[in-house]
C-alpha positions as CSV (number, residue, x, y, z in Angstrom):
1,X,130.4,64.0,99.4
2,X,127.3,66.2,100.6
3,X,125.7,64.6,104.0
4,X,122.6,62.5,103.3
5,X,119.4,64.9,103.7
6,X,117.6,62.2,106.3
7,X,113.6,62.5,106.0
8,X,112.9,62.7,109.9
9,X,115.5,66.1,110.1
10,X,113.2,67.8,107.7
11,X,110.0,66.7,108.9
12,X,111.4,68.2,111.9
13,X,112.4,71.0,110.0
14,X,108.9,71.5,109.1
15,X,106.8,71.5,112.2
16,X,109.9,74.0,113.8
17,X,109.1,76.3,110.8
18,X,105.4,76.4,111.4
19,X,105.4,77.2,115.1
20,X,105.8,80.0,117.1
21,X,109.5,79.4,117.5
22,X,109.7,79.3,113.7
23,X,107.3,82.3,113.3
24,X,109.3,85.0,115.6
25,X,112.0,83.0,117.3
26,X,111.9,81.4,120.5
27,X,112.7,82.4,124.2
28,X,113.1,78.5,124.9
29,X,114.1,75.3,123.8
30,X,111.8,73.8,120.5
31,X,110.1,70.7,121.9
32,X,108.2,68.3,119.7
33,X,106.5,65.4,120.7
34,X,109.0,62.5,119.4
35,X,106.4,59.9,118.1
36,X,104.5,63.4,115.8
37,X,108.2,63.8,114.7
38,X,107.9,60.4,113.5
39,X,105.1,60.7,112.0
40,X,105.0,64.2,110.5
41,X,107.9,62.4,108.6
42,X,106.8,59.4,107.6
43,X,108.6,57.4,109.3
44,X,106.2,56.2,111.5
45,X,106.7,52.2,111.2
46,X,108.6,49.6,109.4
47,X,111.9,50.5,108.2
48,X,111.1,53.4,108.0
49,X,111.2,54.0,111.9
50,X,114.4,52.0,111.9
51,X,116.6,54.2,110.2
52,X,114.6,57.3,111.6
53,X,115.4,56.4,114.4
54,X,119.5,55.5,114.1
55,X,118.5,59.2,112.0
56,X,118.0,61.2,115.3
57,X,120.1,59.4,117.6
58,X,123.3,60.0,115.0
59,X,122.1,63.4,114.7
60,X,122.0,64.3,118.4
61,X,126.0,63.0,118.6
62,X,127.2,65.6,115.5
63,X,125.0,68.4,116.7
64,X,127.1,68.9,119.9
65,X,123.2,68.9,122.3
66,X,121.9,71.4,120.1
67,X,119.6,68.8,119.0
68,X,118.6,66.3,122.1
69,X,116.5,63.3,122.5
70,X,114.6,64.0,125.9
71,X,114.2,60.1,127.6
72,X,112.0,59.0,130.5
73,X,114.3,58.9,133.5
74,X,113.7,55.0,134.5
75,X,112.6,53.3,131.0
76,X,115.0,55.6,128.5
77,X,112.1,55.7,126.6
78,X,112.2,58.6,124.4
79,X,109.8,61.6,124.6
80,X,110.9,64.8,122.8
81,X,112.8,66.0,120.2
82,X,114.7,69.3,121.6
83,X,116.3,72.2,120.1
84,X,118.3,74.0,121.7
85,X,117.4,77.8,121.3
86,X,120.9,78.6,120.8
87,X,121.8,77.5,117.9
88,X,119.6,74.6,117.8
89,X,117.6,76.6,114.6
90,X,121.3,77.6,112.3
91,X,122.6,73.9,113.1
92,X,119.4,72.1,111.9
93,X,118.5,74.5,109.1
94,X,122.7,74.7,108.1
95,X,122.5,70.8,108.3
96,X,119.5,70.4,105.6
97,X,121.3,73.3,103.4
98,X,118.2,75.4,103.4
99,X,117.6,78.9,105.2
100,X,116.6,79.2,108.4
101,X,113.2,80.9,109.8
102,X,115.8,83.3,111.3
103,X,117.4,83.9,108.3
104,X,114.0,84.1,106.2
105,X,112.4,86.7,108.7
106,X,115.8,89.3,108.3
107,X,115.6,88.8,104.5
108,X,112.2,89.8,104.4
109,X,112.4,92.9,107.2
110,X,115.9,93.9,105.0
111,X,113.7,93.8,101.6
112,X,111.2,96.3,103.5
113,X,113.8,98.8,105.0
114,X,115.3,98.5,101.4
115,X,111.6,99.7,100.1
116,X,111.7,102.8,102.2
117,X,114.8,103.9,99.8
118,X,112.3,103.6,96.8
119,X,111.6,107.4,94.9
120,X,108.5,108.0,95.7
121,X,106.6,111.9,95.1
122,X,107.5,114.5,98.0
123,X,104.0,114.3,99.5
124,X,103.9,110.4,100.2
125,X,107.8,110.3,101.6
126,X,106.6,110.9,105.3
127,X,103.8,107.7,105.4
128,X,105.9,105.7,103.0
129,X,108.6,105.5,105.2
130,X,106.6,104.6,108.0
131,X,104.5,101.8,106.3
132,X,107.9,100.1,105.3
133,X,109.2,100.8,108.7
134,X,106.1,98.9,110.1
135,X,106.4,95.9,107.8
136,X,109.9,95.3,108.3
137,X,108.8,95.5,112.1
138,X,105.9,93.0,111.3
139,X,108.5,90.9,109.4
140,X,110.8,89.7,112.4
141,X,107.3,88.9,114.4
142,X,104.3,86.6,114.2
143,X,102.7,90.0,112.6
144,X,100.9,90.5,109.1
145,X,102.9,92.0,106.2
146,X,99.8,92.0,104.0
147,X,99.7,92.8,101.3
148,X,102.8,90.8,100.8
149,X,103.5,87.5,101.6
150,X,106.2,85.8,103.7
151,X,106.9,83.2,101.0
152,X,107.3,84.6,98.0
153,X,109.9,86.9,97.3
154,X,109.5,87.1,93.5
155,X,105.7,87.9,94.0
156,X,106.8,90.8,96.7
157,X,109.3,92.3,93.8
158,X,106.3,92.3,91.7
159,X,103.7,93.8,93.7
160,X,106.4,96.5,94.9
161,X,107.3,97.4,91.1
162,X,103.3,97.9,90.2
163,X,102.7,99.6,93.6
164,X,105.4,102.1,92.9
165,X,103.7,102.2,89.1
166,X,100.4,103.4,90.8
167,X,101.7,106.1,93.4
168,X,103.7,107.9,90.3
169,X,101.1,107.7,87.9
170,X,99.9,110.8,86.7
171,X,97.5,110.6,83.9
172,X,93.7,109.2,83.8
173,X,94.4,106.0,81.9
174,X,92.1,102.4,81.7
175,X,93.5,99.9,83.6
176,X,94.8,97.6,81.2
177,X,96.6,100.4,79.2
178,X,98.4,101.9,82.5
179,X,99.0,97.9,83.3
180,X,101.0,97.5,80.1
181,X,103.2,100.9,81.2
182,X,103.6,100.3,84.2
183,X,104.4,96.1,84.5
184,X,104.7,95.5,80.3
185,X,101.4,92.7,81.4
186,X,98.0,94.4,80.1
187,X,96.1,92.3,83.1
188,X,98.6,92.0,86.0
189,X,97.3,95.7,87.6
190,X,93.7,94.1,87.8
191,X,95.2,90.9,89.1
192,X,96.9,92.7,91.8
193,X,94.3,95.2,92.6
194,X,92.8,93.9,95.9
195,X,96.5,93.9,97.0
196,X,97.3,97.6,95.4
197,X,94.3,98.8,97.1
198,X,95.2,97.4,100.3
199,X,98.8,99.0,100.2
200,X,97.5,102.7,99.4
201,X,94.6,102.4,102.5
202,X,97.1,101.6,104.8
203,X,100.0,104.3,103.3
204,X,97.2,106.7,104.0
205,X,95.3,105.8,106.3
206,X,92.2,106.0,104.3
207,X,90.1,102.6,103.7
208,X,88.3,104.8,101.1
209,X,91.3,104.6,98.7
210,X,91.1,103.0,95.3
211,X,92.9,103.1,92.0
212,X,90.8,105.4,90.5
213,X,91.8,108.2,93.2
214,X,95.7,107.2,91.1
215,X,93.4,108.1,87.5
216,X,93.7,104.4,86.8
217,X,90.0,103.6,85.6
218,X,88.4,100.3,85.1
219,X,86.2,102.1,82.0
220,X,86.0,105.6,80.6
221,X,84.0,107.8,83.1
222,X,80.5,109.4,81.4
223,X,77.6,111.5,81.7
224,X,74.4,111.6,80.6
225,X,72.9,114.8,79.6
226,X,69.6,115.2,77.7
227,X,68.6,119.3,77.1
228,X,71.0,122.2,76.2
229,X,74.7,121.4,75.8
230,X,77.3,122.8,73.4
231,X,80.5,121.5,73.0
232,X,83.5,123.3,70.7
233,X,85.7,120.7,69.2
234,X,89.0,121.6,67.4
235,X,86.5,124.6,65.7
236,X,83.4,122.6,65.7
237,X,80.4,123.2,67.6
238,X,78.5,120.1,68.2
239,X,74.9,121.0,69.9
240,X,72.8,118.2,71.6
241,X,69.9,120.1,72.0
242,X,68.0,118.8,69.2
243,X,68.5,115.5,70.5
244,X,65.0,113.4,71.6
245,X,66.3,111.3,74.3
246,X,69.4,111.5,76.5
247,X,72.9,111.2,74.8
248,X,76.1,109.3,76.7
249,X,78.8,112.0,76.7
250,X,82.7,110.7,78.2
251,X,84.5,112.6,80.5
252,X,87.3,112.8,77.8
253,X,85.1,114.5,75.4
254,X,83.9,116.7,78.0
255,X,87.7,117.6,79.0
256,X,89.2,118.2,75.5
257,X,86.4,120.3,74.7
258,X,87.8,123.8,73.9
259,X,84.2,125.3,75.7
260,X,80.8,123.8,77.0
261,X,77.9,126.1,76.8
262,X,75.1,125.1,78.5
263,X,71.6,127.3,79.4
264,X,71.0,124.8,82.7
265,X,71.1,126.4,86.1
């Protein structure tokens, strides 16, 4: 039969995964103060405590000292909760049958070196493979992998697959139609966009970087003219000359004419 999951190991579990220790590993033992344990878990009073309690003490017997109950030297009255820092993290984390902080921080620095593989166009190769070389750095640290996130591995696969989408796109396109190409979602590029242009300023270097420097536009570029201006389309000459007031003309128009005569200056 599968242990019992006791509430007080993974309230435990939970203040070691947000602290330092938990963040980037730790150079000593992972102390916590034992009444916050309690708490942090619910089990601060009542039966609750009880069994809490008889939780820990069991716990610190089949853990072999890796996990310790710290007691004041006359009274035995307890003070800490102690991991060991060898093997204190794998035996707790193995013990509630989830991953470990350890284990989460490799997955996610593997999942970056693995992004340095990607194809991506000759000219990015050298500052692609040093961004993914810094995350995966970042990864096993306190540090930021922004625009990812540390917790969500199905949201990384996303971002990566629309991010690679972006770099290889060639054409001027709306958003929404290069979207539906490149993630088969019509919205998801503009839901990701703060996050796309985050990744390209710091591939590059350049915090001027946006989607529209990929030819991914938001709405169809334009001019407006008002005077002399010819256009030949597909044999047809269409003159704006005549025109009283000034006259919206898109770039696409402008680029599929076959000439553009113009007397300006």
């Amino acid at each position: 039969m599968p242990h019992e999951v006791p509430a007080v190991l993974t309230g435990l579990a939970d203040l070691y995964r947000k602290s330092a220790a938990g963040d980037r590993g730790g150079a000593r033992d992972f102390t916590c103060d034992y009444e916050q344990v309690l708490r942090h878990a619910g089990c601060g009073d009542g039966d609750e405590r009880e069994k809490a309690e008889d939780d820990l003490k069991r716990a610190e017997l089949e853990s072999g000292a890796l996990l310790s109950l710290d007691r004041a030297p006359r009274s035995g009255f307890l003070l800490r909760v102690r991991l060991s820092r060898d093997g204190g993290e794998e035996w707790l984390f193995q013990r509630l049958g989830l991953d470990s902080p350890s284990q989460r921080r490799s997955g996610l620095a593997s999942f970056f070196r693995a992004m340095a593989d990607q194809p991506v166009p000759e000219e990015w190769m050298s500052e692609w493979c040093d961004w993914c070389g810094r995350l995966a750095a970042q990864a096993m640290t306190r540090g930021s992998v922004q625009p990812f996130k540390r917790e969500d591995p199905e949201g990384n696969e996303l971002l990566l697959k629309a991010l690679l989408g972006v770099i290889h796109w060639r054409e001027e396109s709306l958003i929404r139609y290069a979207s539906s190409v490149i993630c088969g979602d019509s919205k998801r590029l503009e839901n990701l966009e703060g996050r796309l242009v985050s990744a390209l300023q710091s591939i590059l270097g350049n915090d001027g970087c946006t989607l529209e420097d990929r030819g991914i536009l938001r709405k169809p570029r334009r001019l407006t003219i008002h005077g002399s201006l010819v256009l030949r389309l597909g044999g047809e000459a269409v003159d704006f000359a005549p025109l009283p007031g000034p006259t919206i003309i898109s770039e696409t128009s402008l680029t599929l004419a076959d000439e553009v005569i113009t007397k300006a200056g």
